[in-house]
VEXVOGU-77054 format. One line per field, with one value per residue: residue number from 1; residue in three letters; chain; x, y, z of N, C-alpha, C in turn. Coordinates in steps of 0.05 Angstrom, whole numbers. Layout:
BEGIN
num = (NUM/...) $
residu = (Ala/...) $
chaine = (A/...) $
n_xx = (X/...) $
n_yy = (Y/...) $
n_zz = (Z/...) $
ca_xx = (X/...) $
ca_yy = (Y/...) $
ca_zz = (Z/...) $
c_xx = (X/...) $
c_yy = (Y/...) $
c_zz = (Z/...) $
This chain:
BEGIN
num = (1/2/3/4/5/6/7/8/9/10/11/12/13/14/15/16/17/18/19/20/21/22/23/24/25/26/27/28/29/30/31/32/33/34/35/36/37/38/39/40/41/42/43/44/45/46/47/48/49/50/51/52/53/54/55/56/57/58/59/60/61/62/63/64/65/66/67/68/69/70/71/72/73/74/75/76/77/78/79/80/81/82/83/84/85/86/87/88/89/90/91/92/93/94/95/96/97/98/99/100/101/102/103/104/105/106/107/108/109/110/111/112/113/114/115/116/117/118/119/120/121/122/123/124/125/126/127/128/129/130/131/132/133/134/135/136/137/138/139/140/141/142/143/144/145/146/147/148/149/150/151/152/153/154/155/156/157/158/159/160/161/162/163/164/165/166/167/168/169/170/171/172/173/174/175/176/177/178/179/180/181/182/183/184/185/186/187/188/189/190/191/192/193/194/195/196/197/198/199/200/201/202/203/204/205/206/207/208/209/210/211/212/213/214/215/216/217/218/219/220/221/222/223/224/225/226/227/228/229/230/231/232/233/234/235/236/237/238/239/240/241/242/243/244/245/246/247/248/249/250/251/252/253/254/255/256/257/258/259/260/261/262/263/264/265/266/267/268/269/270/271/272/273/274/275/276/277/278/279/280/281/282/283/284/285/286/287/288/289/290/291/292/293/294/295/296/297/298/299/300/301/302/303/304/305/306/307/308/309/310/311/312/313/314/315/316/317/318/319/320/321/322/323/324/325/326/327/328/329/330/331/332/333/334/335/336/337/338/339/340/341/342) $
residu = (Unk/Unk/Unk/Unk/Unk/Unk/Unk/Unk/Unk/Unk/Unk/Unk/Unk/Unk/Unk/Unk/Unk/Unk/Unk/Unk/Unk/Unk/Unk/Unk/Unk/Unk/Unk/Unk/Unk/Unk/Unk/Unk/Unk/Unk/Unk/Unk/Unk/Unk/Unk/Unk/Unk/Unk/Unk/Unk/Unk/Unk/Unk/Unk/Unk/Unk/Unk/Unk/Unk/Unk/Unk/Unk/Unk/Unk/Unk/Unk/Unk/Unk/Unk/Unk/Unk/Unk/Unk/Unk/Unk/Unk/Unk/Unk/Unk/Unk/Unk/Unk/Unk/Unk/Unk/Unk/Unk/Unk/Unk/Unk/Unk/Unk/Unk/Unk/Unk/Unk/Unk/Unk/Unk/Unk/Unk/Unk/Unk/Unk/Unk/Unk/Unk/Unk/Unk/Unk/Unk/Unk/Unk/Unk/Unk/Unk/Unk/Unk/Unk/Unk/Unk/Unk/Unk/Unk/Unk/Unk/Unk/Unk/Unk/Unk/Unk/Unk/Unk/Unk/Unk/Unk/Unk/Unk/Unk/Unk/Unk/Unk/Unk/Unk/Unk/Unk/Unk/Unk/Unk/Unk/Unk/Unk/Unk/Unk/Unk/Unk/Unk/Unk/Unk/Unk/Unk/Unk/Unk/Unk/Unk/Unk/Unk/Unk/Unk/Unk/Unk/Unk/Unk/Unk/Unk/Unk/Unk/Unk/Unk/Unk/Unk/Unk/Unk/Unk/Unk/Unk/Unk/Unk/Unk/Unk/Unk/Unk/Unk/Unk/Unk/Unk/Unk/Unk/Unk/Unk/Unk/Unk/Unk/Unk/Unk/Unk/Unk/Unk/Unk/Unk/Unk/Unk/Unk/Unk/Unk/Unk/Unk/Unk/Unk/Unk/Unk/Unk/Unk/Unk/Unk/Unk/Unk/Unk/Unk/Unk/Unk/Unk/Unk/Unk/Unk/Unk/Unk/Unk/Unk/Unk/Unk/Unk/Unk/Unk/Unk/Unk/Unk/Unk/Unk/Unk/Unk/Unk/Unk/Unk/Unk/Unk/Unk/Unk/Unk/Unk/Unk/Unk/Unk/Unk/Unk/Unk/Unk/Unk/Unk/Unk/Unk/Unk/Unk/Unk/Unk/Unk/Unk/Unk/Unk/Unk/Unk/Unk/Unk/Unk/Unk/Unk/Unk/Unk/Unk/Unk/Unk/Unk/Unk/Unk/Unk/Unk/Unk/Unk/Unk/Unk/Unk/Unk/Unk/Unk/Unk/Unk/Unk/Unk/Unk/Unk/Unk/Unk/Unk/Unk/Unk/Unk/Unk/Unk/Unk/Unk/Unk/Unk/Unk/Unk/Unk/Unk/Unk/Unk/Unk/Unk/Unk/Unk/Unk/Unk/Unk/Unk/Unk/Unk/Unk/Unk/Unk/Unk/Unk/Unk/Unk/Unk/Unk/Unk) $
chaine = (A/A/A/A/A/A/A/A/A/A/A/A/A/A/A/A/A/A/A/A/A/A/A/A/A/A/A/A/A/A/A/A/A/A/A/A/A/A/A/A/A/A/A/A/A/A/A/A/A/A/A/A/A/A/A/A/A/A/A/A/A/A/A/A/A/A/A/A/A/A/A/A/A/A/A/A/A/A/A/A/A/A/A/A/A/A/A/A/A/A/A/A/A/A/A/A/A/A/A/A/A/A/A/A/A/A/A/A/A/A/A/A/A/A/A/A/A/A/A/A/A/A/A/A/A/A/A/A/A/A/A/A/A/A/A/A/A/A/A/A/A/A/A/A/A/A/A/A/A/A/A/A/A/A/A/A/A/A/A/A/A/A/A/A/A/A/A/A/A/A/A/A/A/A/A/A/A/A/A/A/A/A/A/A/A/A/A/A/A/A/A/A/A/A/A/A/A/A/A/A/A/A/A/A/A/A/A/A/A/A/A/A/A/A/A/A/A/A/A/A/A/A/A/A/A/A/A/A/A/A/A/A/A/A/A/A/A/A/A/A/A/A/A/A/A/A/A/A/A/A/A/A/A/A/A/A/A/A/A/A/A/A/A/A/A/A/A/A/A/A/A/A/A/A/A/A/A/A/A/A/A/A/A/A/A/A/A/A/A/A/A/A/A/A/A/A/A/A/A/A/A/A/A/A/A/A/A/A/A/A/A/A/A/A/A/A/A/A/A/A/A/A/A/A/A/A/A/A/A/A/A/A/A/A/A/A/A/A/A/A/A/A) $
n_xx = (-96/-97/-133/-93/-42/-46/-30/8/49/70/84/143/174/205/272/322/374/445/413/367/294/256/220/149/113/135/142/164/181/130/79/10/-43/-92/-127/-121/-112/-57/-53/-19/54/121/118/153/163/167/143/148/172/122/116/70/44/21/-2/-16/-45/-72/-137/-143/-93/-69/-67/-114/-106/-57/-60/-89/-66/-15/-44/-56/-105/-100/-67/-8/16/62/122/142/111/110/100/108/150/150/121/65/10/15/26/-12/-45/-20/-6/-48/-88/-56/-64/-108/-159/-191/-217/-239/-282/-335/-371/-428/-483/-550/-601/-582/-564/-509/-475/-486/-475/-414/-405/-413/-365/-330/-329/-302/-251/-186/-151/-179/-212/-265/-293/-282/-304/-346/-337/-290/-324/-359/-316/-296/-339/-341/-284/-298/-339/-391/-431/-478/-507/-510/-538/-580/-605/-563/-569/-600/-551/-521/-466/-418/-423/-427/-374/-345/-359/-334/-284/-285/-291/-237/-212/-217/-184/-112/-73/-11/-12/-41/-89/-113/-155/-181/-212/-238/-277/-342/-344/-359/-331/-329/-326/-282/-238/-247/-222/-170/-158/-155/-120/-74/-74/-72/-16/15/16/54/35/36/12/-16/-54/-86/-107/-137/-146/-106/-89/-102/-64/-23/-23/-21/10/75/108/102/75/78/35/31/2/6/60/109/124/153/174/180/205/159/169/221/218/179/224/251/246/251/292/263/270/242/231/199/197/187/210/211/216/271/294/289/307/362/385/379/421/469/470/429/364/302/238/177/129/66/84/131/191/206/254/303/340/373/433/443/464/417/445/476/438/411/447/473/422/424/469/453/422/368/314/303/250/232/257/242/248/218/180/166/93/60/12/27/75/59/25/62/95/59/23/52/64/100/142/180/208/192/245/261/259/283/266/318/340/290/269/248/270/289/274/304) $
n_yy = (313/381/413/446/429/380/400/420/384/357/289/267/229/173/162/143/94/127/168/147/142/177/141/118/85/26/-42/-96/-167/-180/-212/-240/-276/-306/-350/-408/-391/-368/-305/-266/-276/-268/-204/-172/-86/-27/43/88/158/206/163/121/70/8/-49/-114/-180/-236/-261/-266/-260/-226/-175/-134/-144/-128/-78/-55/-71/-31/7/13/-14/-62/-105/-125/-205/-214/-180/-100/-56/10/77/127/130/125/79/30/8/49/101/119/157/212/199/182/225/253/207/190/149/98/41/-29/-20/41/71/97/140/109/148/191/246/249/284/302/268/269/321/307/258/310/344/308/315/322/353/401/469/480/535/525/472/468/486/451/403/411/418/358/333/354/347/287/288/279/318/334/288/298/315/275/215/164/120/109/105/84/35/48/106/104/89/133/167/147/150/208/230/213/253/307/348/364/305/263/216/174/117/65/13/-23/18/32/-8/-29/24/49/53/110/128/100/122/172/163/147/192/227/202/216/273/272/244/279/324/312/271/211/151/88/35/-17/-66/-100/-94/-103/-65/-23/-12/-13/30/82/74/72/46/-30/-66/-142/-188/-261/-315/-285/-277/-227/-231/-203/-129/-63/-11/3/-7/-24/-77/-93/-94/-142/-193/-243/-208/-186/-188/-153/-165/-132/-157/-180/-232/-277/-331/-340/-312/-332/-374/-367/-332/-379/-422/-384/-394/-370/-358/-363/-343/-353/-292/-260/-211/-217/-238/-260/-247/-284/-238/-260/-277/-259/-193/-145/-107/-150/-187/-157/-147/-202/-217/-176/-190/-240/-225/-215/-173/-118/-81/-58/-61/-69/-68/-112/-108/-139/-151/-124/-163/-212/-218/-208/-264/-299/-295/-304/-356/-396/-458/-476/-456/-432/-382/-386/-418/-373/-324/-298/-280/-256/-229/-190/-176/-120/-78/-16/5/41) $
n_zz = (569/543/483/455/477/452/401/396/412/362/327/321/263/268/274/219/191/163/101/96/100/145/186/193/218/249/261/295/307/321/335/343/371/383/421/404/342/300/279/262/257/279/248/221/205/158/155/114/122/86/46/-1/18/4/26/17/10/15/44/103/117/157/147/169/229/238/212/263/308/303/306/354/372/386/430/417/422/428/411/390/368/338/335/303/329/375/439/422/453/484/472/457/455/450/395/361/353/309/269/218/208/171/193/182/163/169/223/230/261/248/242/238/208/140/153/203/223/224/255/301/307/296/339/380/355/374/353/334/329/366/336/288/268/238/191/182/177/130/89/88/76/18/2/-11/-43/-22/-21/-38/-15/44/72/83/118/148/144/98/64/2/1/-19/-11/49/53/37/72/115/99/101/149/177/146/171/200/173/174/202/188/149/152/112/99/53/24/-23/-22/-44/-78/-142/-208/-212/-160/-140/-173/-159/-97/-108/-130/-86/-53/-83/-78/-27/-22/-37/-13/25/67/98/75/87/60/53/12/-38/-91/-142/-185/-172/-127/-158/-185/-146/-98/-77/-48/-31/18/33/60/79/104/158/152/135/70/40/24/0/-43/-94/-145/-151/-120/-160/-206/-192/-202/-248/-303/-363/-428/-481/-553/-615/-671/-739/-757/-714/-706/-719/-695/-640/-643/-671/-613/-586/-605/-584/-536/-499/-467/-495/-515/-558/-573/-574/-601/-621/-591/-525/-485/-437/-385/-345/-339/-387/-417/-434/-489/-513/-525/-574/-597/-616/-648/-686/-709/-727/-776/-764/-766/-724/-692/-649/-574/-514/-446/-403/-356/-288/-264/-218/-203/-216/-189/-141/-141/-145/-96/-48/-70/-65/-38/7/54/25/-24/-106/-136/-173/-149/-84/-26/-10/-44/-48/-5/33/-3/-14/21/50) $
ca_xx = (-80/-114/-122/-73/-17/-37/-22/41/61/66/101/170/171/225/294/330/403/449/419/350/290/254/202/126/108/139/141/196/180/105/64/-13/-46/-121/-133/-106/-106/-37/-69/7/72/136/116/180/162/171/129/182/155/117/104/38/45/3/-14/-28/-43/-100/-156/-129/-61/-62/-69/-124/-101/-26/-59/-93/-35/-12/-64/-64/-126/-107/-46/10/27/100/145/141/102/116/89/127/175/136/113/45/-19/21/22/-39/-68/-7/8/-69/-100/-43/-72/-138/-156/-213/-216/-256/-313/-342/-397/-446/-505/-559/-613/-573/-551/-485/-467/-489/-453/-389/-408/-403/-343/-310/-337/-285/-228/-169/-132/-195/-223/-298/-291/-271/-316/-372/-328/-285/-334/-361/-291/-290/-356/-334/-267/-307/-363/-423/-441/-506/-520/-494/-562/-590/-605/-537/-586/-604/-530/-508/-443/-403/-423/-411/-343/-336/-367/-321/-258/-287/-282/-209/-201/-220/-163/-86/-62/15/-9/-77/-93/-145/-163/-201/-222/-250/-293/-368/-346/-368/-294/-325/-317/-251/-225/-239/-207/-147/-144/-154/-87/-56/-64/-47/17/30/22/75/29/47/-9/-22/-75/-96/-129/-136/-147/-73/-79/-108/-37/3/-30/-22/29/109/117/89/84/65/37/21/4/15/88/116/135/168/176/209/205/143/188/250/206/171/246/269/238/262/288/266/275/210/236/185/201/172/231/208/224/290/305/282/338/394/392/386/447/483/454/399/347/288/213/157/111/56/87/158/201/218/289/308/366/390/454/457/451/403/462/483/421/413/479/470/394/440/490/440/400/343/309/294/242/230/263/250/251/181/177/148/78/45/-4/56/96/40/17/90/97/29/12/72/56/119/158/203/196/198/264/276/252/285/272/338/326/267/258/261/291/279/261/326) $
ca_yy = (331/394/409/462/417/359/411/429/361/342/269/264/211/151/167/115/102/145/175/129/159/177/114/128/74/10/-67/-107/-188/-176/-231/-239/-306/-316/-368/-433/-389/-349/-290/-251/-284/-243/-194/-136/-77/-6/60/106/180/209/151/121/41/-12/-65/-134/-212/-262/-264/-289/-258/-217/-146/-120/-149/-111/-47/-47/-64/-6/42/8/-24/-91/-111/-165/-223/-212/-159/-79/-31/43/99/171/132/121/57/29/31/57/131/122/184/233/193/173/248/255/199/183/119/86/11/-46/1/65/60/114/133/101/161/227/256/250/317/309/239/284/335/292/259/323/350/299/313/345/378/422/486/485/545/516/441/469/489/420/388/415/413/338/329/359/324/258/280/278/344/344/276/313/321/259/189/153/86/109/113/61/26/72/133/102/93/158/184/142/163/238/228/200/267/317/353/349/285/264/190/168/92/62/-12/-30/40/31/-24/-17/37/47/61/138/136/97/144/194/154/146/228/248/192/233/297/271/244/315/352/302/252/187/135/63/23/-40/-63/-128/-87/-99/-54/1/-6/-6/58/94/71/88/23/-44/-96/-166/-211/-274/-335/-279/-266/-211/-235/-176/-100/-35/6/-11/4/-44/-106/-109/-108/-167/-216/-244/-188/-200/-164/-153/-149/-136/-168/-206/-263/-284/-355/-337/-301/-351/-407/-356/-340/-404/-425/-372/-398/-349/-362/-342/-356/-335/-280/-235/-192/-222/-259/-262/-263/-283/-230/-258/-289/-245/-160/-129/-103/-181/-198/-143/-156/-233/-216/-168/-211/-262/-223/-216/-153/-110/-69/-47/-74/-61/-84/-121/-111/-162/-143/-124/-184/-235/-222/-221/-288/-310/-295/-313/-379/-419/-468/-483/-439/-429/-379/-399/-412/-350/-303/-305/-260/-239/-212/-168/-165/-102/-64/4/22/61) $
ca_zz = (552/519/446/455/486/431/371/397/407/345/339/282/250/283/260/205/180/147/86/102/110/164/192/209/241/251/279/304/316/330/341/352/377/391/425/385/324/297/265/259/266/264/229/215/168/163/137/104/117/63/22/0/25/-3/43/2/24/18/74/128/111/177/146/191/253/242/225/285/329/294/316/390/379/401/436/407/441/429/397/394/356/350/319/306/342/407/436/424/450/511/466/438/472/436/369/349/345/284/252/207/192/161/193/178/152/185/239/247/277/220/246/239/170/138/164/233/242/217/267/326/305/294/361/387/349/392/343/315/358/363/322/259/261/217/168/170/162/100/74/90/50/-3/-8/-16/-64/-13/-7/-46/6/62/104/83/138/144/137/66/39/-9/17/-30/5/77/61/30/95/142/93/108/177/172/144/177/197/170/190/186/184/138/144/90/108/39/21/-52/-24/-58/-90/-174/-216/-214/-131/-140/-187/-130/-82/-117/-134/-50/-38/-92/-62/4/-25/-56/21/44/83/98/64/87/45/61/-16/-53/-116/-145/-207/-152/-109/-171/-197/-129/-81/-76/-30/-15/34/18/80/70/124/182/162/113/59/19/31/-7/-58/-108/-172/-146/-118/-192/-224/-170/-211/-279/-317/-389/-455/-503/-573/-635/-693/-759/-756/-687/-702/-727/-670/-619/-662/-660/-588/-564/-603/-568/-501/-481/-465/-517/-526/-580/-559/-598/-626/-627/-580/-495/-472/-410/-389/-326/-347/-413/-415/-460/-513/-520/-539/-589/-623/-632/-669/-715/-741/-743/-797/-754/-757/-702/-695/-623/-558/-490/-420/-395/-322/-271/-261/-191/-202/-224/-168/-112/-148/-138/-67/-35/-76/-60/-12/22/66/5/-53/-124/-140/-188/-131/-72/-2/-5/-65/-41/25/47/-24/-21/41/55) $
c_xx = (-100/-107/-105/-46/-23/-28/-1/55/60/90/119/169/203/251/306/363/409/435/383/326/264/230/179/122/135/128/162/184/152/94/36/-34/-77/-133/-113/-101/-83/-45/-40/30/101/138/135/168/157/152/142/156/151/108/75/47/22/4/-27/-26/-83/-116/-146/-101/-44/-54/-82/-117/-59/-42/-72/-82/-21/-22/-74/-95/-130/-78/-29/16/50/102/135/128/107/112/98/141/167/120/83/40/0/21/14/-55/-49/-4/-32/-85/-86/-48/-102/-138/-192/-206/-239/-293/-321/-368/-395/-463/-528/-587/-606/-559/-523/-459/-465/-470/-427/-388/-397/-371/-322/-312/-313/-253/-211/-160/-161/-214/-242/-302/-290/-283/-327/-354/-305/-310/-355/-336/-285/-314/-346/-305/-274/-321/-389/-434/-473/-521/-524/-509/-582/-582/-571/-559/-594/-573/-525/-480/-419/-407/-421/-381/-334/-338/-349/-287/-266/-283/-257/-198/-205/-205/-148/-80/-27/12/-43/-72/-121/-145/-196/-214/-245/-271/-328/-365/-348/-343/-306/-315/-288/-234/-221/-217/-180/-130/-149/-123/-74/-45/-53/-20/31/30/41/60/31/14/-9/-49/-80/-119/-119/-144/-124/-67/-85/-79/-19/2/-27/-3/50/119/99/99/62/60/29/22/18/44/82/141/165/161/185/195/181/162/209/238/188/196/266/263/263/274/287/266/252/225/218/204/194/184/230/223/256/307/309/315/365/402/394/410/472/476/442/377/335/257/196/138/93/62/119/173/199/241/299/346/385/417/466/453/434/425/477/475/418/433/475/438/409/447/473/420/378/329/291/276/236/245/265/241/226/197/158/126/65/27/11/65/77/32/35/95/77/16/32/56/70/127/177/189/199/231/279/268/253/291/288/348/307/261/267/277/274/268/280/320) $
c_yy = (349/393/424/450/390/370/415/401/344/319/271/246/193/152/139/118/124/148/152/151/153/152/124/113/35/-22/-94/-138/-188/-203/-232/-266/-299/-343/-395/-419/-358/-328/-270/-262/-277/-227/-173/-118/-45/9/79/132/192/193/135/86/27/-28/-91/-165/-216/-252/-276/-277/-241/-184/-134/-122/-133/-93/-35/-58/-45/18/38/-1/-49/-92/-136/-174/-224/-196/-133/-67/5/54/123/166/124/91/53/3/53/91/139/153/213/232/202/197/259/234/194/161/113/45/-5/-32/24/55/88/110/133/130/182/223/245/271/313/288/248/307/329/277/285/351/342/300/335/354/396/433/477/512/535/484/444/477/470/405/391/409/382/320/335/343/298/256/277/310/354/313/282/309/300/234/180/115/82/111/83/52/37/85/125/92/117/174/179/155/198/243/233/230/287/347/338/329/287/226/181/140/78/44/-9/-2/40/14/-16/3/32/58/98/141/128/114/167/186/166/183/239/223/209/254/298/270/267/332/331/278/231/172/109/52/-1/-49/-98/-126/-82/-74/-22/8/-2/17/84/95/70/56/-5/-57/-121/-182/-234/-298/-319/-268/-232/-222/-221/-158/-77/-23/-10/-22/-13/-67/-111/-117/-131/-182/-219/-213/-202/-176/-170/-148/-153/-143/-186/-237/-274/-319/-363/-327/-316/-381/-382/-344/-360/-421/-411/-372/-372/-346/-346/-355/-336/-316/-267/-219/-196/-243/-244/-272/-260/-265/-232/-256/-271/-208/-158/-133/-127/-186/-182/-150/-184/-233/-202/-178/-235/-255/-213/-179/-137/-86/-48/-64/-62/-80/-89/-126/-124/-150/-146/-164/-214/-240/-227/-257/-307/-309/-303/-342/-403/-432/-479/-462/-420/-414/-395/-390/-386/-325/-316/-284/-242/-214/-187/-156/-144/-81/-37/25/49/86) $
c_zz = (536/494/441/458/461/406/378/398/381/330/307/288/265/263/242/203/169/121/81/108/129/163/207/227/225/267/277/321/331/312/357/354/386/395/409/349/323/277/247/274/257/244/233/192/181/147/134/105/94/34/28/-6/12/18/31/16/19/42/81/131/139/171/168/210/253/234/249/311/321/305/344/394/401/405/429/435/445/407/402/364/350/326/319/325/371/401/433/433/469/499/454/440/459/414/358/333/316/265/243/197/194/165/189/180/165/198/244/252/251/224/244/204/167/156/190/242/237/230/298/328/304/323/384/381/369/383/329/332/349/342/294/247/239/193/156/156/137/77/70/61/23/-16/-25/-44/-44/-1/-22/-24/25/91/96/109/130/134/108/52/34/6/13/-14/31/77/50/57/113/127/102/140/186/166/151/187/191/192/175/180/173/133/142/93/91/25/1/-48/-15/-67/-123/-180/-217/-183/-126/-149/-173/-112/-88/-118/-102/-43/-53/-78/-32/10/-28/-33/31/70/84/96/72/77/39/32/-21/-92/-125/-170/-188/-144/-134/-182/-174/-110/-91/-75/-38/9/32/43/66/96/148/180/131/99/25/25/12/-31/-88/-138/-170/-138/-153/-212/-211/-190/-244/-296/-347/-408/-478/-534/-595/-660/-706/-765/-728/-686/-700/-705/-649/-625/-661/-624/-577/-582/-597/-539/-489/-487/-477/-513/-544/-564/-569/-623/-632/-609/-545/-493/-452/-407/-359/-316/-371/-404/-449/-491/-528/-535/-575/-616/-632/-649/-698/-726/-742/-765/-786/-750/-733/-696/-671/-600/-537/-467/-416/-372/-323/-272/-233/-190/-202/-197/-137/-117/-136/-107/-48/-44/-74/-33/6/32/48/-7/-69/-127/-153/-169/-104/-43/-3/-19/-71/-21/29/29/-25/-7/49/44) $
């Protein structure tokens, strides 16, 4: 296929339900086995177009080995893959040139510059004439921050700047699919801070983001979505903003009668405990304005009160450190799986 016939082909995204939106890539009962060891075992999970995915789990959890059944690296042992809707690897050769991805670290050549090893790579790319390389790949440099390294050994860059280099790669030309596997890793919080501001702007042209991280305050500062593996499966999916309010909802209220407070809710059965700067009230069973009203007529004054959401770190803790099949009882699959994707 020329580069002429791969720009025109360019792959839409896998249609969804009514009112759902559209799916970059997906996987449907995928399973990956090496030998005696289960590396991915039904794993289901969707990439909603346009948003910027997180990707979270333990080592071992079977992240890398699903995004690259993803990008047709390696073939499952059971279930289906598909990308912009098409099966994979089998349309590896029309989907792949629309995506950039940065896997399990960048490999160049350790004897040619920054530049030149971003020359050759972009020598290869099919969507970008020969006309127009030399001036990607300055544009790619510069994205990153290495453009005063640029024409320096690739053997001399710190481990920061070879993943800046292999994320420059990744970007080269518009993609409609960018997948980061670890990105920030060896980077100093000034190169993260970069990081973080090139997913921005990617989010802001409409490109669909996957990000493979184990830095949880990173995914909560950046991503739309997650997905949570853990022991090979997926154990939660959807909307970042709706899996942190699955959990407990509780109510934060400041106030100097904390004790007081804690003894009149719990003789109106709801649940209460002491906290900093006031009390915790569990509002599963009760609403907010309940609570509120029984602190009034109990005297208690109120100074601030609002909702304390779950926290990214909480709720991964919660889903990944159980050691049974089971969640914890107050968080339950049915509950999460899958909220938000629509």
């Amino acid at each position: 296929m020329t580069r002429d016939e791969l720009a025109r082909t360019v792959p839409a995204p896998a249609t969804a339900g009514a009112g759902a939106r559209p799916v970059v890539a997906r996987t449907k009962g995928v399973r990956k086995v090496y030998r005696s060891t289960i590396a991915v075992d039904g794993v289901d999970l969707e990439v909603p177009e346009g948003a910027v995915v997180g990707m979270l789990g333990p080592n071992g959890s079977g992240k890398t080995t699903t995004i690259r059944m993803l990008l047709g690296l390696v073939r499952p042992t059971e279930g289906e893959v598909e990308l912009f809707g098409q099966p994979m690897p089998e349309s590896a050769e029309s989907t792949l040139p629309h995506v950039g991805a940065l896997v399990e670290g960048p490999g160049f050549h350790p004897f040619l510059s920054g530049r030149d090893n971003l020359l050759r790579f972009a020598a290869a790319e099919p969507l970008l004439p020969s006309a127009k390389i030399t001036a990607a790949v300055t544009n790619a440099l510069e994205l990153v921050g290495l453009t005063a390294a640029a024409d320096r050994r690739y053997r001399g860059y710190s481990l920061g700047m070879k993943q800046r280099l292999g994320l420059a790669a990744a970007l080269l030309v518009p993609r409609k699919l960018v997948v980061l596997d670890e990105p920030t890793n060896g980077l100093d919080p000034a190169g993260t801070r970069e990081v973080r501001r090139i997913i921005a702007e990617l989010h802001a042209r409409g490109t669909t983001v996957l990000v493979s991280s184990h830095l949880l305050s990173e995914v909560e500062a950046t991503c739309t979505h997650v997905i949570v593996l853990s022991k090979g499966t997926v154990v939660a999916q959807g909307e970042l903003s709706e899996l942190l309010e699955a959990g407990n909802p509780t109510l934060e209220v400041v106030t100097p009668d904390a004790t007081q407070a804690v003894e009149a809710l719990r003789a109106n059965r709801i649940p209460a405990r002491l906290a900093p700067d006031g009390i915790l009230v569990d509002l599963v069973t009760t609403p907010a304005p309940r609570v509120i009203e029984t602190l009034v007529q109990a005297g208690v004054s109120v100074y601030e009160a609002r909702r304390k959401r779950t926290g990214l770190e909480d709720l991964f803790a919660r889903l990944t450190e159980t050691q049974s099949d089971d969640l914890p009882t107050d968080l339950h699959l049915n509950d999460v799986d899958h909220v938000g994707v629509a």
